[in-house]
N, C-alpha and C positions, 0 to 999 in steps of 0.2 A: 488421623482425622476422626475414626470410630470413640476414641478414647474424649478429645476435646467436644463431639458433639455427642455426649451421653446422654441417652434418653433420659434418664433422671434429672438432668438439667431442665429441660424445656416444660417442667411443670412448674417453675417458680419463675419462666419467662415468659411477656408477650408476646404476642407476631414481632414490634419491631425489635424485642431484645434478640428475639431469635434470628435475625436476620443479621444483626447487629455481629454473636456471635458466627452465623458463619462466613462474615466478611471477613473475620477475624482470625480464622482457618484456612482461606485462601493465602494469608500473609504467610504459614507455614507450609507450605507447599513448597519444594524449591525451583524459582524460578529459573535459572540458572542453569538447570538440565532443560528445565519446559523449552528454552530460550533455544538450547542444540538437539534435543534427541525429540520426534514424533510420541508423544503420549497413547499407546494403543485405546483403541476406542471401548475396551473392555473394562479398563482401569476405570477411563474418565464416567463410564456410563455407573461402576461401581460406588464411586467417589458422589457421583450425582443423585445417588439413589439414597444414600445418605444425609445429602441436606434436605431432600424432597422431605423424605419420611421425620426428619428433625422438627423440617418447617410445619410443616401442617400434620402431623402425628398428636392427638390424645395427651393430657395432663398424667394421666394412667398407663400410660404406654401403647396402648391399643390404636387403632392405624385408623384417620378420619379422611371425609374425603378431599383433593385435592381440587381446592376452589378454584385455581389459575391453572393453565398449561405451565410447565418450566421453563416454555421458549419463552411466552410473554413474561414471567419473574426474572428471566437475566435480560429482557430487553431496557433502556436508560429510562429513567425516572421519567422524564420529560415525555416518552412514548407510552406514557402508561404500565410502566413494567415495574418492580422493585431494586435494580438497581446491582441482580446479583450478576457474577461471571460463567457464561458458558464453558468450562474447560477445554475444549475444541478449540472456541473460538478463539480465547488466550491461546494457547499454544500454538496454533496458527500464524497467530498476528506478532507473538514472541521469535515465534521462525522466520517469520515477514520480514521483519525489522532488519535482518544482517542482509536482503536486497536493500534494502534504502543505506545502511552502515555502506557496504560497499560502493556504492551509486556516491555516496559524499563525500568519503571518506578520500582523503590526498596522501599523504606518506608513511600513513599506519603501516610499520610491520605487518601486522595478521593480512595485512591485503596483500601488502610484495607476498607474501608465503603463497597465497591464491592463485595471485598471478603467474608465480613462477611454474606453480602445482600443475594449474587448469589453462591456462593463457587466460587472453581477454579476447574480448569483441564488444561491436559497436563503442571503437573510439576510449575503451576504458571502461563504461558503463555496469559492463557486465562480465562475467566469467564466459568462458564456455562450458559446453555440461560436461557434466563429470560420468563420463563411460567406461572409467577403470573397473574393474572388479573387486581388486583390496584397496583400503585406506581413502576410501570417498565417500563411504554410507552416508555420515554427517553433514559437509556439503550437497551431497546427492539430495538427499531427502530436504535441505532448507530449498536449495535449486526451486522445487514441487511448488513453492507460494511466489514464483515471478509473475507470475499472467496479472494475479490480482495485484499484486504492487504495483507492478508497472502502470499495469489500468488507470492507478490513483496519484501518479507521478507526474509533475511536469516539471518540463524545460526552460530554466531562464538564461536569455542568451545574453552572452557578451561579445566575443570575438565571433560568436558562432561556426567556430571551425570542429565543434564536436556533435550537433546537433542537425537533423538532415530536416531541411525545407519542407517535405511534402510530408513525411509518414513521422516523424515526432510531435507532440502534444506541446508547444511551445508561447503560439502564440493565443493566449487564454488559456484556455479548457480544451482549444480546438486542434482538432487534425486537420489540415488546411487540404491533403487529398479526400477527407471525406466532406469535408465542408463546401469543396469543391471540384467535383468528381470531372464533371464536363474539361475545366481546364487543366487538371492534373493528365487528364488523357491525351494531355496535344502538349505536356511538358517536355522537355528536349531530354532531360536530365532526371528521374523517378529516383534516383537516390540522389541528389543535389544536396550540400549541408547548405544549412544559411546566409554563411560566406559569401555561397557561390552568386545569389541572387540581390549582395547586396554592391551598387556603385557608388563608389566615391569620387566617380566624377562628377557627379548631379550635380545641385546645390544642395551645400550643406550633406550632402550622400543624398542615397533614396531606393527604393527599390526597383529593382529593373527585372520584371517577366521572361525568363524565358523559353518560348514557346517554338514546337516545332513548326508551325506555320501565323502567318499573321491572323491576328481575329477578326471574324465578321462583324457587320453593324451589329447583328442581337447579341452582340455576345458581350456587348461594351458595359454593360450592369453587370455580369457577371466581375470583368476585370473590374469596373470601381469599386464592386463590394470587398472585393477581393484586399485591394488597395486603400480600404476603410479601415478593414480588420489589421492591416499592417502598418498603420500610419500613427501607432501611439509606440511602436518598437524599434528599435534603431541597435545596429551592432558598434559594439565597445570595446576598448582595450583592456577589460576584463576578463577575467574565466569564463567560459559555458560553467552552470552549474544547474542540480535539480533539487526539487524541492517536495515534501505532500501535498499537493493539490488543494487538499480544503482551507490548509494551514495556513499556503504562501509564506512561510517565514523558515521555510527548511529546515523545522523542526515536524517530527511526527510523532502526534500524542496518543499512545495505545489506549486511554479510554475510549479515546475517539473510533477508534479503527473495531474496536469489540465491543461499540454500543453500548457502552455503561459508564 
């Protein structure tokens, strides 16, 4: 990167060539390690110290002063920033990415390896952690980016026999025990999958509540709302599957996820 962004360059370029170029150096980086191994923060602050002083550095070489913060230059265009990439942030969201690969992924080889490796839990969804000592470092350290993926993952139900009623993110955006705490806490069932609350004896099916005791008069707008937020959803004899959150189309687009 020292060699492609030479200070001699940047006196026969504008702010936007020079930006331009070091979009263009990001492309040489290899992602492919970024994508499995943690980038120490030493590198990446090195690495970043050189676009800085490229960007806003002197025609003459000599160091001017830095009109933007760095945060706001890699925040997206649209936020007022220019559009560059945080190296953190990439390698982060590069690591990210093999929780969502795994969360979709059906009868890839590298997942049975996984699985065999680590086991699973929750239904398939996930591994479990990796507490060996040799030959996990790799999974161990991607493991470190579930909180925030998950955070940004939901639940679209089919059979709903993989997806649990009250603590998955399924129906919307929402957690249905935090959406509704009052009647999560008189649930018979706190890990219940979707399945469990769906009857097919109704009409047409429907959902059926249930509760470890019956509900009082005040508590009937709780259940309706409840039963508002459920009534555009219905289980299928399709797969559970999940999806990005902002996306809904079960694709997840890393500019999206590193702001640029």
């Amino acid at each position: 990167m020292r060699r492609k962004l030479a200070l001699w360059k940047r006196q026969f370029l504008s702010k936007g060539g020079r930006i331009t170029l070091i979009k263009s150096t990001l492309a040489s980086i290899p992602l492919y390690q970024m994508s499995l191994f943690r980038m120490p923060k030493s590198v990446a602050r090195r690495l970043e110290k050189l676009q800085r002083n490229f960007l806003w550095g002197g025609a003459n070489g000599g160091n001017k002063a830095h009109l933007i913060k760095w945060e706001v230059v890699c925040m997206d265009k649209k936020k007022g920033g220019l559009g560059l990439r945080k190296l953190i942030w990439l390698n982060k969201a590069l690591l990210g990415k093999w929780i969502w690969r795994f969360a979709r992924a059906k009868e890839e080889l590298w997942k049975k390896v996984l699985e065999a490796k680590y086991g699973q839990e929750e239904f398939g969804w996930r591994t479990r952690k990796a507490n060996g000592v040799f030959g996990v470092g790799v999974w161990k350290e991607i493991l470190k980016e579930s909180t925030w993926c998950w955070d940004n993952m939901v639940f679209k139900v089919g059979k709903g026999n993989k997806v649990r009623f009250w603590t998955n993110p399924w129906c919307g955006n929402n957690v249905l025990s935090e959406a509704f705490p009052d009647l999560f806490s008189m649930a018979a069932q706190r890990n219940a999958i979707v399945e469990d609350y769906w009857d097919q004896n109704l009409s047409q099916g429907g959902w059926s509540l249930r509760l470890l005791r019956d509900f009082n008069d005040w508590e009937l707008g709780l259940v309706d709302n409840m039963l508002v937020e459920l009534r555009n959803y219905r289980v299928s004899m399709e797969e559970d599957s999940v999806f990005w959150g902002e996306e809904r189309t079960g694709c997840l687009k890393l500019r999206k996820r590193i702001g640029c």
